[in-house]
N, C-alpha and C positions, 0 to 999 in steps of 0.2 A: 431208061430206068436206072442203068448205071451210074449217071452223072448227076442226076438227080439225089439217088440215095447218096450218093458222096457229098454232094450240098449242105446235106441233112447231116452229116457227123463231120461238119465242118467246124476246128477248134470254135471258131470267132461265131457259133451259130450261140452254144450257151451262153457266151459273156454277151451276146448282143440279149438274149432274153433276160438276163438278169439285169442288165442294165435299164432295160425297158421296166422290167418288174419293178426297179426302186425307182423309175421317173415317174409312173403311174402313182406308185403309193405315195410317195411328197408330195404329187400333185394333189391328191382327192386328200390323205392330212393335210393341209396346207388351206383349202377350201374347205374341209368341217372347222377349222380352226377360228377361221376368217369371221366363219357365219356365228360360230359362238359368240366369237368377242365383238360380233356387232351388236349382240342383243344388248347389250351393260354399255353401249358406247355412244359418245355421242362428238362431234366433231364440227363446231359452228363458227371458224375463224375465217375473217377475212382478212385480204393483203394489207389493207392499214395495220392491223392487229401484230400480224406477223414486223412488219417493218419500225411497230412503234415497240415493241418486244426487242428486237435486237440495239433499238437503243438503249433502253433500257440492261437487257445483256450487257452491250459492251461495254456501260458507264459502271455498274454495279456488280458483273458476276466473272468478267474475263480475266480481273486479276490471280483468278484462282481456275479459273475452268477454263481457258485459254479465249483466245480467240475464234470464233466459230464452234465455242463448245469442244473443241480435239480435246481437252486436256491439259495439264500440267503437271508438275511434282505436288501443285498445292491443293490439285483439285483432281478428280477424275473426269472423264468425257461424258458429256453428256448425249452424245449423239444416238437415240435409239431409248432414250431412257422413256418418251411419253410426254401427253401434257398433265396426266395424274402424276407422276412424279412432285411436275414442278406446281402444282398446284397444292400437292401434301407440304413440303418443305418450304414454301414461300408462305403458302395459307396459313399455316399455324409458327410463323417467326423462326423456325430451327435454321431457314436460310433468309436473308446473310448469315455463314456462319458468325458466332459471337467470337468464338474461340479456339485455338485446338486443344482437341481431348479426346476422350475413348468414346463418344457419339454428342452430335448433335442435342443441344436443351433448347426447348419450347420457350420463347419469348413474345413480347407483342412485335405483331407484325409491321416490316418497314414498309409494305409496300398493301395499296389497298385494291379494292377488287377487279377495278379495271387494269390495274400494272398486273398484278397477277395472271390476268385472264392474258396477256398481250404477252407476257415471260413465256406461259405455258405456248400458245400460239407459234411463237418461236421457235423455241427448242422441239414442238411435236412437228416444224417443218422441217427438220433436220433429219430425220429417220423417223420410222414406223415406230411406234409404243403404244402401250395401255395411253386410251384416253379417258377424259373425265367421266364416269357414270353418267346415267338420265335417269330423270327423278323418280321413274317409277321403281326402280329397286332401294330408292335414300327415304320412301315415305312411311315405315316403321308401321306396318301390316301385312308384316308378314308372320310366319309360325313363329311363336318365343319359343315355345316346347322344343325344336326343332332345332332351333337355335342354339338354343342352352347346351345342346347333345352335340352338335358341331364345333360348340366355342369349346366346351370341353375338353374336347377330343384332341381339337387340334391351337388354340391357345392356353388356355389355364395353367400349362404347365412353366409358361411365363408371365402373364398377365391376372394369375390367381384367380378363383374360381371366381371370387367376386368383382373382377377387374380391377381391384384394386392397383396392380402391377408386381414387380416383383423383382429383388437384386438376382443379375446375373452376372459374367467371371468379369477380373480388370475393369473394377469401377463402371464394369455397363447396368444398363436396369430394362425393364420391362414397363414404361410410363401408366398410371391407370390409364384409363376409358374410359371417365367418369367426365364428363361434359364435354366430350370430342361429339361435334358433330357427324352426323350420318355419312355425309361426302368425304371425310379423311378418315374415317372408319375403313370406308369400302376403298378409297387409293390405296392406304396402307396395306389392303390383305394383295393387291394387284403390285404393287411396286417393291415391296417389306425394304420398308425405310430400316436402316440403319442394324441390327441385329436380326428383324425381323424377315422370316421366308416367303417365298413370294408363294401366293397363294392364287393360282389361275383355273381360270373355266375346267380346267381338267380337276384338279383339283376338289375344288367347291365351285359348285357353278354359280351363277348370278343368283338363284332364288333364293340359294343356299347363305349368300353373303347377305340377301336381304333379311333373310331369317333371324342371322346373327347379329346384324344389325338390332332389331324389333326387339332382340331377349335382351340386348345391353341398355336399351331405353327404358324396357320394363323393369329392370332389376333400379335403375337409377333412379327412376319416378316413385319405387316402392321403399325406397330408403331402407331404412335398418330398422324393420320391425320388433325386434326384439331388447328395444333399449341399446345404448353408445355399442359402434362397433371395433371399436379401436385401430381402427385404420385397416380392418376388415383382413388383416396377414396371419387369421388362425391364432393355434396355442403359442406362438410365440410371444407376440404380443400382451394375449390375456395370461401369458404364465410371469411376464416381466410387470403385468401392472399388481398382480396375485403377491407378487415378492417384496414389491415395492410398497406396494399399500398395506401388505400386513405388515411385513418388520418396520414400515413406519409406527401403525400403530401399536406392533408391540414394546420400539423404544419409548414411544408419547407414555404407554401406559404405565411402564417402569419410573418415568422420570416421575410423572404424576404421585404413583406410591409413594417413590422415595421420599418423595416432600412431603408427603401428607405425615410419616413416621417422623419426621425431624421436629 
C-alpha cells in the first residue's frame, strides 16, 4: 500500500494527466471542428485537376507565390489557404494580381471556369483549408430577417447597412455586394479576402451564412424603393447632393434676376 500511495504522488503523475487532458480536448475540438466544416463543404477534385492546376500554377502564379505555393517577397504562401481561397480571388479577376497596392481591384477574369476549378484543385492539395461551399447553403432561402441581423452585426460596419461598401484606413475600401454572386459571398466570409475577418463555423455557422446570403439578394432585387439612392452611403452623400443642388440653384437663380433688372 506504500508503494502504491507513492505512485499516486508521483511528480510525473500530474503533468501525465494534464497532458492526457489537453490530447483528449484537441482531439474531440479537432473532430466537432471537422464535422462542422463538412456540412458547407464540398471537395470533388480529381488527379487530372490537381496536375492540370499546377500547370497552370507554375506558368501564371509562381512568379509571385513561389514555387510549390512556399512563398516569396512578392507573394505570400499559399499552402493551407483552401480551394475557396483560390476560387474567391481567381473567380472574381482580383488574381492575377493587376498591380501593387493597398488591396487587391475586381477585374474580369483571366482565367475561366475549368482553370479555376483545376488552380483551386491544386493549391487545396497542398494543405488542409476552407473548401468550396455546396449549393444547398448558395440557393438564397434562407431567413432575410435573420440575416439582415447578422449582416448587421457583424459587416455593415464596413460594407454599409445597404451593401453598398465603404472607405476604410490607407486607400483600402469595403467593395459593395451588389451583384457578387452567392459562392464568393460565402468564400469571402470563410477565407476574409484582403481586409476582411475571417468568419468561420464558430463564428456564423453555415445557416447563418446562408441567411446572410438570402438578405443581400433580397435587398438587391428590392432596389431602392424610395426613389434615386445615391449610392446608398447615408447623409453624406444626400447632404453633399443637398449643397450642391441648392447653391446651384440659388446661383442659376441670382444670375436669372440679375438679367432680368438690366
Amino acid at each position: 500500500m506504500r508503494a502504491l500511495s507513492q505512485k499516486r504522488r508521483h511528480p510525473l503523475a500530474v503533468l501525465s494527466l494534464l497532458l492526457l487532458g489537453l490530447l483528449v480536448t484537441g482531439g474531440l475540438y479537432s473532430i466537432a471542428t471537422t464535422v462542422n466544416q463538412a456540412k458547407a463543404e464540398t471537395a470533388t477534385y480529381s488527379a487530372d485537376d490537381v496536375k492540370e492546376g499546377e500547370k497552370l500554377f507554375t506558368a501564371n502564379c509562381a512568379t509571385c507565390h513561389g514555387m510549390g505555393a512556399s512563398g516569396s517577397a512578392a507573394g505570400p504562401s499559399l499552402v493551407g489557404v483552401g480551394a475557396a481561397a483560390v476560387d474567391f480571388q481567381v473567380g472574381t479577376g482580383r488574381m492575377p494580381l493587376q498591380m501593387q497596392g493597398p488591396q487587391a481591384y475586381q477585374k474580369p477574369q483571366q482565367f475561366n471556369a475549368e482553370q479555376t476549378k483545376q488552380l483551386a484543385a491544386y493549391v487545396a492539395s497542398l494543405g488542409a483549408g476552407p473548401a468550396i461551399p455546396s449549393a444547398e447553403f448558395l440557393d438564397g432561402k434562407g431567413n432575410a430577417t435573420e440575416g439582415g441581423e447578422l449582416f448587421r452585426v457583424n459587416c455593415a460596419m464596413c460594407h454599409n447597412a445597404a451593401a453598398a461598401g465603404g472607405a476604410l484606413t490607407q486607400g483600402k475600401f469595403a467593395p459593395t455586394l451588389n451583384g457578387v454572386t452567392p459562392q464568393h459571398i460565402y468564400e469571402a466570409m470563410i477565407t476574409g479576402p484582403q481586409n476582411m475577418p475571417v468568419f468561420n463555423d464558430a463564428n456564423i455557422s453555415p445557416e447563418g451564412k446562408r441567411d446572410i446570403i438570402t438578405f443581400l439578394k433580397t435587398i438587391e432585387a428590392n432596389g431602392s424603393p424610395g426613389g434615386a439612392d445615391l449610392g446608398a452611403l447615408g447623409p453624406v452623400s444626400e447632404g453633399l447632393f443637398v449643397w450642391i443642388a441648392g447653391l446651384g440653384m440659388v446661383i442659376a437663380f441670382t444670375i436669372w434676376l440679375t438679367s432680368r433688372t438690366s
